[in-house]
C-alpha positions, 0 to 999 in steps of 0.5 A, a space after each residue: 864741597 869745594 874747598 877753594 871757596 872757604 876764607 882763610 883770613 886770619 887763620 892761624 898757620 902751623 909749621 911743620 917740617 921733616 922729610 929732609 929731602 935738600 942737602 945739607 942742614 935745611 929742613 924741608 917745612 910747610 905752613 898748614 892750617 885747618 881750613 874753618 867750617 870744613 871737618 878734617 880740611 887743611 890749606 897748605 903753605 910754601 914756608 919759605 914762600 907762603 905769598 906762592 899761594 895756598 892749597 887745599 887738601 881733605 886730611 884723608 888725602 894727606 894722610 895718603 900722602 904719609 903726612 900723620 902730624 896734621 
């Protein structure tokens, strides 16, 4: 399934942070949201520049990734 042709108008976003890669006190954040009609499908946000655009992603290949709050 091609994830790019789902519509994400009004879903809600989700932000998550951790993985505090910057220096000093900045929390390294993202936006993600589950993407509608896709079983375990997120869309993935800058969330200190969400307009950047959006990716997509199976839960199995975030998970791959390491990310286990999704």
């Amino acid at each position: 399934m091609d994830l790019y042709r789902q519509q994400l108008d009004d879903v809600p976003f989700t932000k998550l942070c951790g993985g505090n890669q910057q220096e000093g006190e900045m929390e390294s954040c993202v936006l993600i949201a589950p993407i509608p009609g896709v079983d375990d499908a997120y869309a993935v946000r800058d969330s200190k520049n969400p307009d950047a655009g959006t990716l997509r992603f199976t839960g199995a290949e975030l998970r791959a990734t390491g990310m286990t709050t999704i």
